[in-house]
N, CA, C and O of each residue as an XYZ file, in Angstrom:
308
protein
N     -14.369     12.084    -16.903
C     -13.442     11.428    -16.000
C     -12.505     12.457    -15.383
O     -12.094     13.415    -16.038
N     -12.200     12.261    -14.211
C     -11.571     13.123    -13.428
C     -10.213     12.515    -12.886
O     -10.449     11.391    -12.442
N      -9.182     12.775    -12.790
C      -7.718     11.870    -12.113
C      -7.713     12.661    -10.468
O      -7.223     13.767    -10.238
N      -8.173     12.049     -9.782
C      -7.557     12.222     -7.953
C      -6.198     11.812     -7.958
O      -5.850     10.874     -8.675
N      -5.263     12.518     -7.114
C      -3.930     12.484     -6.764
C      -3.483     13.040     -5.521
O      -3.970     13.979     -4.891
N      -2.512     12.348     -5.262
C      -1.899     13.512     -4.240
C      -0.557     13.661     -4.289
O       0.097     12.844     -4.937
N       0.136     14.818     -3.556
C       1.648     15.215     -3.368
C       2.026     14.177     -2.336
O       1.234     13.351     -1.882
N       2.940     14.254     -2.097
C       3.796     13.654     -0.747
C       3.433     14.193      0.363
O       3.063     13.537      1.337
N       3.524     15.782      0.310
C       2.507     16.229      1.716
C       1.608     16.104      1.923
O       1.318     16.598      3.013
N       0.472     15.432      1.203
C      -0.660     14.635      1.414
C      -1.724     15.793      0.415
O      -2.951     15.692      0.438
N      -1.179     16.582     -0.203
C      -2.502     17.636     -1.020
C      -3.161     16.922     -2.159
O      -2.554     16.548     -3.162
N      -4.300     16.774     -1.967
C      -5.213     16.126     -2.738
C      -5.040     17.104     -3.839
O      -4.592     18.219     -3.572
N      -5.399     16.737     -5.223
C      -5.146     17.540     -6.440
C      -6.240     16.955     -7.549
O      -6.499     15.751     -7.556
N      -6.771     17.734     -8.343
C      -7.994     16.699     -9.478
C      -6.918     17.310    -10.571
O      -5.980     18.102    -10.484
N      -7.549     16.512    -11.700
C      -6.872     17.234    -12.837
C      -7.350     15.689    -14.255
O      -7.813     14.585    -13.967
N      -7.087     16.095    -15.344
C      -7.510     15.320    -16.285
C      -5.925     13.924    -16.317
O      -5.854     12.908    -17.008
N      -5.075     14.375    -15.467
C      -4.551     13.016    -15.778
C      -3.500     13.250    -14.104
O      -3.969     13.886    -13.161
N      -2.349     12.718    -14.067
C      -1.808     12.604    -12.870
C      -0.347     13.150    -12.968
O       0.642     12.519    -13.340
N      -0.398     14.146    -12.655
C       1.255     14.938    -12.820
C       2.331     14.068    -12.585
O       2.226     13.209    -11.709
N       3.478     14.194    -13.337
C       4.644     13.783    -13.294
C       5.013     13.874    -11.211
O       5.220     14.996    -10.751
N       5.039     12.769    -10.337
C       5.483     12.892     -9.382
C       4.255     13.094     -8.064
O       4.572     13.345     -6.902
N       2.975     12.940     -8.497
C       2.347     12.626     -7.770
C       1.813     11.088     -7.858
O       1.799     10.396     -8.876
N       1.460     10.789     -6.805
C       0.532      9.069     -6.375
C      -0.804      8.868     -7.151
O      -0.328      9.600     -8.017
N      -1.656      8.652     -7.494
C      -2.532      8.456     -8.230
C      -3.575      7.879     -7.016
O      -3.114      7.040     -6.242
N      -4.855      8.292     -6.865
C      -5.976      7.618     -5.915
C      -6.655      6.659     -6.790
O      -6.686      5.431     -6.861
N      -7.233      7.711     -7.484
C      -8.574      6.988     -8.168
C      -8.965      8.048     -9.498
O      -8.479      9.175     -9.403
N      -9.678      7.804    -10.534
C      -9.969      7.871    -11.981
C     -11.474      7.681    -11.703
O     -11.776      6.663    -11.081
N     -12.406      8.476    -12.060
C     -13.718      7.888    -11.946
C     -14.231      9.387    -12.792
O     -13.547     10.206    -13.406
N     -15.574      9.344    -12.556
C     -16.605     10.167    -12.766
C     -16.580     11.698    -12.137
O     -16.414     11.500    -10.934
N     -16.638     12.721    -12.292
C     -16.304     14.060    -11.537
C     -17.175     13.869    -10.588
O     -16.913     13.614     -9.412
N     -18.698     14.038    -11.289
C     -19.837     14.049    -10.190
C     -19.930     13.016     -9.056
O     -20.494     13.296     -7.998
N     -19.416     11.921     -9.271
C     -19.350     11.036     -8.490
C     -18.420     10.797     -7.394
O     -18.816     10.417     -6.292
N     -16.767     11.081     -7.762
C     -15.902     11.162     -7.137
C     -15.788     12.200     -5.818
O     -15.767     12.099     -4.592
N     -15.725     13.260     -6.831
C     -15.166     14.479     -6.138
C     -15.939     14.128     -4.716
O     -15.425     13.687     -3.688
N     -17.280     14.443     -4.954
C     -18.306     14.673     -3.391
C     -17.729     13.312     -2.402
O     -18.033     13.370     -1.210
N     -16.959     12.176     -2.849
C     -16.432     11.328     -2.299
C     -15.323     11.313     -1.484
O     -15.296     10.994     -0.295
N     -14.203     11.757     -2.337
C     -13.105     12.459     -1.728
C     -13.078     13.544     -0.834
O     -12.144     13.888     -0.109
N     -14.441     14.165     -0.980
C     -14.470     15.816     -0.597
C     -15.004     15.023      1.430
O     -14.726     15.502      2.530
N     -15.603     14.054      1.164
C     -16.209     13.771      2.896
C     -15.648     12.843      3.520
O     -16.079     12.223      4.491
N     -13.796     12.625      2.483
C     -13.125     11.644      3.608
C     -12.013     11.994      3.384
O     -11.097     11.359      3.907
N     -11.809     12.790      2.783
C     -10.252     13.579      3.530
C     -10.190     14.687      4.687
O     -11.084     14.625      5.532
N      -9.197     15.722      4.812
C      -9.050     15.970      5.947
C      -8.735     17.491      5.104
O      -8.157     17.413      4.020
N      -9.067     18.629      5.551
C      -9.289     19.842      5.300
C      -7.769     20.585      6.363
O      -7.389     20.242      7.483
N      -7.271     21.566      5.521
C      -5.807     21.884      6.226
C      -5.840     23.185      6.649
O      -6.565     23.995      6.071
N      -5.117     23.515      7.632
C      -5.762     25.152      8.211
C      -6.621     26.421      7.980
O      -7.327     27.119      8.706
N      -6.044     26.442      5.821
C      -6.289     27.302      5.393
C      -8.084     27.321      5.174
O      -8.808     28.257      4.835
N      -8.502     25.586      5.593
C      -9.735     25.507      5.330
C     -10.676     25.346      4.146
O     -11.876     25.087      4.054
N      -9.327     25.687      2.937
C      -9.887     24.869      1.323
C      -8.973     23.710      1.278
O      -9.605     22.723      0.902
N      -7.754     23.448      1.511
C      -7.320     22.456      0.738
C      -7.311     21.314      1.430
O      -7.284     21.352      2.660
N      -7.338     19.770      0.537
C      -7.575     19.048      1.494
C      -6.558     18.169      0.984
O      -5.918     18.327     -0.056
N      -6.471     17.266      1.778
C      -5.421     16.030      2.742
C      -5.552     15.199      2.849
O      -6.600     15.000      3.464
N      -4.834     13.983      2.479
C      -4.997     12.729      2.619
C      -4.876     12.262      4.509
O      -3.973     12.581      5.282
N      -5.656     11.744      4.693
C      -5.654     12.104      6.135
C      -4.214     11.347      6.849
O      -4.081     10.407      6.065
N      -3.452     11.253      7.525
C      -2.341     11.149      7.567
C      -0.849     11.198      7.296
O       0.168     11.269      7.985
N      -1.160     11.127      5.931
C       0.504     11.609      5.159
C       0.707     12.941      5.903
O       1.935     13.014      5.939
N       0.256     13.977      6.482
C       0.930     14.913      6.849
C       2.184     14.969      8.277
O       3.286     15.497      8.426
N       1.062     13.911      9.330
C       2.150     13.144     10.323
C       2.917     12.349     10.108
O       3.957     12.272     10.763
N       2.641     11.593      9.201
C       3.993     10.539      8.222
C       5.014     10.889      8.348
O       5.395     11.925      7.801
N       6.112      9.848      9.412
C       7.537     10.225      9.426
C       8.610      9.664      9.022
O       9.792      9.848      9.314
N       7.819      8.593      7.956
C       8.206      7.554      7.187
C       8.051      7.287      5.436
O       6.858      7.267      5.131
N       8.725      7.137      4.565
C       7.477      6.900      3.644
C       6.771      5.328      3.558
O       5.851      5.295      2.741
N       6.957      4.423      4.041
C       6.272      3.504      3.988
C       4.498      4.357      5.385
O       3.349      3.937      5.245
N       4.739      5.059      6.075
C       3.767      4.852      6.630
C       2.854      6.378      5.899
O       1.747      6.737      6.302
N       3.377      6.844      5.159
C       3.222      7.965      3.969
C       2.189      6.702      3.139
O       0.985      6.451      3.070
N       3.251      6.228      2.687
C       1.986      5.014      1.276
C       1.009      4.342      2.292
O      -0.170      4.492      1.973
N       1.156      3.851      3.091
C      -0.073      3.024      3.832
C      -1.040      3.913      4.437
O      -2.059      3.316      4.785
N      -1.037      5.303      4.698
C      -1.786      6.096      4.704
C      -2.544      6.349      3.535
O      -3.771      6.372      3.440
N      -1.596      6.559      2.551
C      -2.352      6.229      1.537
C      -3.628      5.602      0.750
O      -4.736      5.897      0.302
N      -2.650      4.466      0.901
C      -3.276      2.895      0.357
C      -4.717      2.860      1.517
O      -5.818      2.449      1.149
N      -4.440      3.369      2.939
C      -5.829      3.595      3.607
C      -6.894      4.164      2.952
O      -7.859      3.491      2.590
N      -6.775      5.688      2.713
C      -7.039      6.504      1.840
C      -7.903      5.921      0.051
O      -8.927      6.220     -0.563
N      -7.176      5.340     -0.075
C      -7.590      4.794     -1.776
C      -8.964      3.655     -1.210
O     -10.080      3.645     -1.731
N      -8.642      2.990     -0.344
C      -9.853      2.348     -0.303
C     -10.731      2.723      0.405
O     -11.788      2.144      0.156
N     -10.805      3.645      1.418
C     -12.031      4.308      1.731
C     -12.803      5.076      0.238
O     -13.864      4.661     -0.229
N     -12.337      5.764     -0.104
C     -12.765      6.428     -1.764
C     -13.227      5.425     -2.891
O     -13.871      5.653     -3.915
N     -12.587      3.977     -2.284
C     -13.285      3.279     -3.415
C     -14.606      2.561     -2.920
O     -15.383      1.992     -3.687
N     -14.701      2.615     -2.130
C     -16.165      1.755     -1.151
C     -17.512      2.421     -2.406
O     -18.700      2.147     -2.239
């Protein structure tokens, strides 16, 4: 099992559980997840890290979480 998360600036993060102060996506399978997350987020200049696709234009936090909450259910399909 793998924990998906993200920061507030939208950086997607894996890890075995969900850091103090990040959002939580989804909990699933490594092999399964990751390649999931990996073809519907959004890749950031540097070209490795990736992004919840909107929280970065988010000038709100309600439109921060509903980017989100977008986000969580595309990954869960």
């Amino acid at each position: 099992m793998v924990a998906v998360f993200a920061w507030a600036n939208g950086v997607i993060g894996f890890g075995e559980s969900v850091p103090e102060g990040a959002l939580p996506i989804v909990a699933a399978a490594r092999g399964t997840i990751i390649p999931k997350v990996k073809a519907r987020a959004r890749l950031a200049y540097d070209n490795r890290t990736l992004l919840v696709p909107g929280i970065p234009e988010a000038t709100t936090d309600s439109a921060r979480l509903d980017a989100l909450m977008r986000f969580r259910a595309l990954v869960n399909l």
